[in-house]
VEXZAMI-812499 format. One line per 8 residues: number of its first residue (from 1); for each residue x, z, y of C-alpha. Coordinates in Angstrom, 1 decimal, decimal comma. Each point is the difference from the previous one (the first is absolute). Example, Ala and Ser with C-alpha at 12.3 -4.5 7.8 and 13.67 -1.06 7.14 Angstrom:
1	12,3:7,8:-4,5 | 1,4:-0,7:3,4
! end
This chain:
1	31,8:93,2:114,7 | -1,4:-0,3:3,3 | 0,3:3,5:0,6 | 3,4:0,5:-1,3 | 1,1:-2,5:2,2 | -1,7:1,3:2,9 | 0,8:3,4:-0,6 | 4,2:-1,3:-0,7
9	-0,3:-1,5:3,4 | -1,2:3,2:1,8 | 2,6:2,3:-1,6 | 3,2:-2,7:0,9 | -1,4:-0,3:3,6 | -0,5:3,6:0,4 | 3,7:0,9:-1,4 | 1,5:-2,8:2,2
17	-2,1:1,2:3,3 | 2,3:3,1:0,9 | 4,4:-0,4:-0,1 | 0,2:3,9:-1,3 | 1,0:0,8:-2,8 | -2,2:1,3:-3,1 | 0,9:3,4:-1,8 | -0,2:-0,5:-3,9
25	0,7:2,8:-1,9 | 2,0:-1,3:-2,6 | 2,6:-1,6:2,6 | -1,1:1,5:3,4 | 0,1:-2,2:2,9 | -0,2:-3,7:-1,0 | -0,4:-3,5:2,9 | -3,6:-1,0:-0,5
33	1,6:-3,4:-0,2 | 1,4:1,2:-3,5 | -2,6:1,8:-1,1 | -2,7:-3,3:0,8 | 3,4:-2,2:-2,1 | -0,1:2,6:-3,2 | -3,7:-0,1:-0,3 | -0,5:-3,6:0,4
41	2,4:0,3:-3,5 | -1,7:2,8:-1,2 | -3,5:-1,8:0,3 | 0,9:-3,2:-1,3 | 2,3:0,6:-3,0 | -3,1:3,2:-1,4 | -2,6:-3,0:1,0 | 2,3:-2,1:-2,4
49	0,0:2,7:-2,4 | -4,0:0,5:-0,1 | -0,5:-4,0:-0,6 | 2,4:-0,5:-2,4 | -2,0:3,3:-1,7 | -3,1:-1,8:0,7 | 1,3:-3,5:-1,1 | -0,3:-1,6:2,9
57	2,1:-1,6:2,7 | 1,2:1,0:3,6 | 1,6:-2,1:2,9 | 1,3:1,0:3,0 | 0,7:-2,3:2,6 | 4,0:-0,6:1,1 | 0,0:2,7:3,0 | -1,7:2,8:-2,1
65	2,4:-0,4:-2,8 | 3,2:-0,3:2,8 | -1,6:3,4:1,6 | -0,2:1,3:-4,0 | 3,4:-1,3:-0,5 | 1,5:1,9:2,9 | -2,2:2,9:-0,9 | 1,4:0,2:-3,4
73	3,5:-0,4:1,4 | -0,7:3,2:2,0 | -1,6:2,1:-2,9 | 3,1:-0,6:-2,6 | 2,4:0,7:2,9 | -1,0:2,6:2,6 | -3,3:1,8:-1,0 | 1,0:0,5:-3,7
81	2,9:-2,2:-1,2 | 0,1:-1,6:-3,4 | -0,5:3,3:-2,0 | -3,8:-0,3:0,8 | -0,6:-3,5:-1,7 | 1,4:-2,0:-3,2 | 3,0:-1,5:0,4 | -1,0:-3,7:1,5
89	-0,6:-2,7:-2,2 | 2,3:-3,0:1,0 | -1,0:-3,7:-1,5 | -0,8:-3,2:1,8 | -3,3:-1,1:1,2 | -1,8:-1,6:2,8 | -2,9:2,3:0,4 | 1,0:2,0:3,0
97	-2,8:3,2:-1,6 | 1,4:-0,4:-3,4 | 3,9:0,3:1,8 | -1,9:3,3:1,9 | -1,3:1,2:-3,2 | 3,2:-0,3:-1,9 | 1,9:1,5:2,8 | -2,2:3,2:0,1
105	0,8:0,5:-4,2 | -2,6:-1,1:-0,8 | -0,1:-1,9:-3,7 | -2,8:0,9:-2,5 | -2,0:-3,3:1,1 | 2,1:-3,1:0,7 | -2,6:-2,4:2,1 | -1,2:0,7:3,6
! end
């Protein structure tokens, strides 16, 4: 975990060093400030995805799931719009993941 952390901390602070943008090629030029947003989402809800796999549980402290939040906002709207995920999953709950989790499409498991 250690490393993953470490290693997390090293790619954020080297995307966020430089203001220009990155060239992906399935979108072209993208704001490293989205790009640092989308895969904070990407990394949590597949981290999600591997421990419910696994049986286990996952938190995220408030900030990293507002940065996923945001992240996931910009995935469904500008990088690949709804076609690319399961429609969201809309019910009440308190657990700000689970909301996150529902809100990607995500269903098969119902706990976070």
């Amino acid at each position: 975990r250690t490393d993953l952390d470490t290693s997390s901390a090293r790619l954020v602070a080297a995307l966020e060093r430089s203001d220009e943008p990155v060239e992906l090629p399935y979108r072209g030029s993208t704001e490293r400030a989205v790009l640092v947003a989308e895969l904070t989402a990407e990394t949590v809800l597949h981290t999600w995805d591997v421990a419910q796999a696994l049986g286990r549980t996952i938190a995220y402290t408030p900030e990293v799931l507002a940065a996923a939040e945001h992240g996931l906002t910009l995935l469904r709207a500008e990088s690949f719009g709804d076609d690319a995920f399961a429609p969201a999953l809309h019910g009440r709950t308190q657990d700000p993941l689970l909301r996150l989790v529902r809100r990607s499409g995500r269903g098969r498991w119902q706990s976070a």
